[in-house]
C-alpha angles and dihedrals in degrees: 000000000000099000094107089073091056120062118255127220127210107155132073083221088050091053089039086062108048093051093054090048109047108100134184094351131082109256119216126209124195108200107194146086127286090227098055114102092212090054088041090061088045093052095047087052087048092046097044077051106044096088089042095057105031093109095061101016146038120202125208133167129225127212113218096192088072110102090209091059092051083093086063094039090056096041088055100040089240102186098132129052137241097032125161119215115189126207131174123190086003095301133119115249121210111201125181104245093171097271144101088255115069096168101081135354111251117205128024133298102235097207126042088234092065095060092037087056085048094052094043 
């Protein structure tokens, strides 16, 4: 759909960097598969987002089929797509979404209001 707008990462190093140098702003990671309808909706919402929320966030996504991403996908416990990780100064943010699991969102925000909320 939309995911050519939105970076896409492929590479550990890749990943590595824009946590490091993303300042100031929250960082969000979209662990998935471009071929995957569920991402797909996801990536259209963060898409339609991206510009909204470019003063306070910076959106990327992540391809888990990259072997040299599988470091990341174990770290954050990604067994489920997609799922969402937020960082912000190059830390991982835990947020209380309501599940057991307060390290990443997992699914897709369905408006664009309810990311932008998240990222606020």
């Amino acid at each position: 759909m939309s995911s050519y707008l939105l970076t896409v990462l492929t590479k550990k190093q890749e990943v590595d960097t824009i946590i490091r140098d993303t300042i100031d702003k929250v960082l969000v990671l979209r662990f998935g598969r471009a071929s995957d309808p569920v991402c797909l909706q996801l990536d259209d919402v963060l898409s339609k987002t991206a510009r909204e929320v470019s003063k306070f966030g910076s959106v990327a996504l992540v391809d888990i089929d990259s072997n040299e991403i599988q470091v990341y996908v174990k770290y954050f416990d990604i067994t489920f797509i997609p799922s969402t990780v937020f960082f912000f100064n190059a830390h991982h943010m835990k947020m209380d979404f309501g599940t057991a699991d307060h390290t990443k969102w997992v699914g897709a925000f369905h408006k664009k209001q309810d990311f932008i909320d998240v990222v606020e």
